[in-house]
N, C-alpha and C positions, 0 to 999 in steps of 0.2 A: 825325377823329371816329371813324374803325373805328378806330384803335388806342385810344381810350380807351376803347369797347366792349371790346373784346379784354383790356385790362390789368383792366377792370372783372371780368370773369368769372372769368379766373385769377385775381386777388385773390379772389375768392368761392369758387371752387373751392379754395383754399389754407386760407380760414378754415373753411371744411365740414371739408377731409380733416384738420387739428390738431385739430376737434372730436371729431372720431372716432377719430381715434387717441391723444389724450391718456388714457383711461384705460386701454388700453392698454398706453402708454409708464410710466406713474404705477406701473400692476400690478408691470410688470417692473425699474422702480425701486425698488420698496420690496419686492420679492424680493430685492434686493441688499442691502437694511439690516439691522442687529440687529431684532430684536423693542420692542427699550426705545426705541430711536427713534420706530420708528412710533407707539407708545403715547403718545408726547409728541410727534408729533406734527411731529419733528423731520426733515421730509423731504429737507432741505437738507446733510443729514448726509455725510462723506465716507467714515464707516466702510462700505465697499461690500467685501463678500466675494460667492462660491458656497456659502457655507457652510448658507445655506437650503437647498439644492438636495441639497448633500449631506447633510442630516440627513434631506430629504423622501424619498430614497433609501434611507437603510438603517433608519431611524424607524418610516416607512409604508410599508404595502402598496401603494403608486402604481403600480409595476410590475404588480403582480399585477392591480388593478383594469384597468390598458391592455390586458395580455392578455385578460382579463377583456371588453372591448371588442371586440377585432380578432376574439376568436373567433368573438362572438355577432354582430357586423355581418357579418365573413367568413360564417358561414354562412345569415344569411337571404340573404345576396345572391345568393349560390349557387342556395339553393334557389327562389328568386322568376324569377333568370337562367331558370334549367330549366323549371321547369311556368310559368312567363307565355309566354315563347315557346313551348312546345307548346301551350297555349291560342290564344295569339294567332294563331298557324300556323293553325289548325282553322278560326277564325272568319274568318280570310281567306280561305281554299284549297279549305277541304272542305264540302260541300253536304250538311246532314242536318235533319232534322223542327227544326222551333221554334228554327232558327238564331239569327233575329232577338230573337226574344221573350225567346231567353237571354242574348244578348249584354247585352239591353238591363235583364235583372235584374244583370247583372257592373257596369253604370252604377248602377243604383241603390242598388247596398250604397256608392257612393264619399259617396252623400249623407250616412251613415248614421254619426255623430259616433264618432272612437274610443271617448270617456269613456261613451256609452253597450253599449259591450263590454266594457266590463269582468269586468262581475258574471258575466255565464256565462262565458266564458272562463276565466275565474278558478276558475271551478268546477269545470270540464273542464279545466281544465290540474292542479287540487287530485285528483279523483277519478284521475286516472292518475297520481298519485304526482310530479309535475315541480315542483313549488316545490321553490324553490331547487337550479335543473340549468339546466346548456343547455339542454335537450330544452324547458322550458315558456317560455326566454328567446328561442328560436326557432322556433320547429315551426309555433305560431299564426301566425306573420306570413311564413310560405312561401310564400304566393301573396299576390298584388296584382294590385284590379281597375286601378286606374292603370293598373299595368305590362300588362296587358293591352290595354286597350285606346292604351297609345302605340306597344308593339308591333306592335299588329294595323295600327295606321296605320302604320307603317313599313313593315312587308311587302305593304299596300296600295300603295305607291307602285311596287313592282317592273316593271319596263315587261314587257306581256304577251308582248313577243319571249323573254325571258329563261323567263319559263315555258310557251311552248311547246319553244325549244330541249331543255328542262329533261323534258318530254312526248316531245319525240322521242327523244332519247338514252334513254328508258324508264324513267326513274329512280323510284323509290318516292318516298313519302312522307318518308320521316325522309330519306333521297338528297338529295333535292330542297330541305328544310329544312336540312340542314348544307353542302353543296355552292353551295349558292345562295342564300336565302336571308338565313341568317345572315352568309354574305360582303358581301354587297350593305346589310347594315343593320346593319354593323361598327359604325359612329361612332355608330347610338340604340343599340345594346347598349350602347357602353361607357357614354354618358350616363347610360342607365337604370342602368347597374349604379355608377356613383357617387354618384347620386342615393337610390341606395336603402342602398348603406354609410354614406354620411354620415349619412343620416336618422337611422338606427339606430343609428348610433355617438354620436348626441347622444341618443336616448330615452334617459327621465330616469321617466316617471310608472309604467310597467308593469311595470322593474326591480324597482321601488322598493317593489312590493306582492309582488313575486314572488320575491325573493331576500333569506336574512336571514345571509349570513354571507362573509367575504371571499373564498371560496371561488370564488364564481361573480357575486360584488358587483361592477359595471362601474364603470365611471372616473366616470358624473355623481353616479352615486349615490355611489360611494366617498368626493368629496369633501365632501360634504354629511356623510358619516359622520364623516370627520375635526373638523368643527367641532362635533360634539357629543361629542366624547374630549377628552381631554386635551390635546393638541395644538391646541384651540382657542383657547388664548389665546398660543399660539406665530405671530403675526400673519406674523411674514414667513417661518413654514415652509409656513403654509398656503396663501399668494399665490406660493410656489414652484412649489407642485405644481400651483394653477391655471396658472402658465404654463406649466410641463411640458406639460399636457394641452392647450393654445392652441396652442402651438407643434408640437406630434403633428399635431394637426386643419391649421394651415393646409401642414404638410410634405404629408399628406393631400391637399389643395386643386391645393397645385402640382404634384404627382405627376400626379395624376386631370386637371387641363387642360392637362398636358405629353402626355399620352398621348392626350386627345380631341383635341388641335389636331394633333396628327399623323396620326391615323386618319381627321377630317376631311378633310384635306389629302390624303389617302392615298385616301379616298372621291371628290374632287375631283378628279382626276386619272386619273379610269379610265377608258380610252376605249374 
């Protein structure tokens, strides 16, 4: 009886994960096909090259759009890494007037929907000159109340020995935040800090109102550009550069939990 339990599940687990991964597979299938195929619908086709990949290459700006990406996720993560942890730091460590009462307004913007930030943001990012630049792709999303407050709970957990030690030795503030601290809360730093490039590395709505030329156009938007050019009825160059960009994100993926199961592990381990 438990083994037909058992074969029942894996059979069900089996037909979920084809489910999910067949379009997927299907994408990166008819990436391989001519274009007159797909049109006809001829998936069964044996004509399979690269040759999508390579016109996606020197055709479109795909590259430039990924650059385009890594910059603008590279630097909010950077900049959210830096002032969340010095926020967070503060609201664990330091004792000053209406502590509580601010933390607890950093909670209440998390309520507060992006879509209705738009419009001023957009305004303040237009009256300083930043459409279409880095500066108005990043700068607004520098800080995160999130990242604040998983932070602040991360340096909450530090056992009070470690910060008296950290008191006796006489260490400062910022000492005491780099030396200790941020060692001790390796593995949510790195989480936070992948959770917050990937996030950004898929925003797709604020690009999309805030930059108008390939310059500084990211990878979601870019491909959405591409299907209103020319290149839109080129089917299997356009399903190329989608997997280009699939395959970035999940290299992305296993880089980021190759590096957080090790720092866990590395966290696990300290005695």
């Amino acid at each position: 009886m438990t083994h037909i339990k058992n074969g029942s599940r894996y059979l069900l687990l089996t037909v979920v994960a084809v489910a999910l991964l067949f379009p997927i597979l299907l994408g990166i299938w008819a990436s391989l096909l001519p274009t007159k195929d797909i049109a006809a619908g001829n998936f069964l086709s044996t004509n399979i090259s690269l040759n999508n990949y390579w016109q996606a290459f020197v055709t479109t700006p795909i590259i430039r759009y990924m650059i385009n990406s890594f910059v603008t996720a590279g630097l909010i993560t950077i900049g959210q890494l830096v002032l969340c942890t010095l926020a967070a730091y503060a609201f664990a460590f330091i004792n000053f007037r209406y502590k509580k009462q601010l933390f607890f307004a950093f909670l209440v913007t998390m309520m507060l929907p992006f879509e209705a930030q738009i419009i001023p943001n957009f305004q303040t990012v237009k009256a300083f000159g930043w459409l279409d630049n880095y500066a108005g792709l990043t700068i607004p999303f520098f800080t995160s109340a999130f990242g604040v407050f998983m932070l602040r709970q991360a340096f909450l957990q530090i056992p009070a020995d470690l910060v008296d030690f950290g008191n006796y030795l006489g260490l400062g503030r910022l000492q005491f935040l780099w030396k200790i601290a941020v060692p001790y809360s390796r593995s949510m730093l790195i989480t936070f800090a992948l959770y917050t490039f990937l996030t950004h590395w898929n925003q797709y709505l604020w690009p999309l109102i805030t930059t108008f030329s390939d310059d500084f156009r990211p990878v979601q938007v870019g491909l959405k550009q591409l299907q209103s050019e020319d290149t839109f009825a080129n089917w299997g160059m356009v399903m190329a550069t989608a997997i280009i960009v699939l395959l970035s994100t999940l290299a992305l993926l296993l880089i980021g939990q190759k590096f957080f199961k090790r720092n866990l592990n590395a966290g696990g381990t300290k005695g």
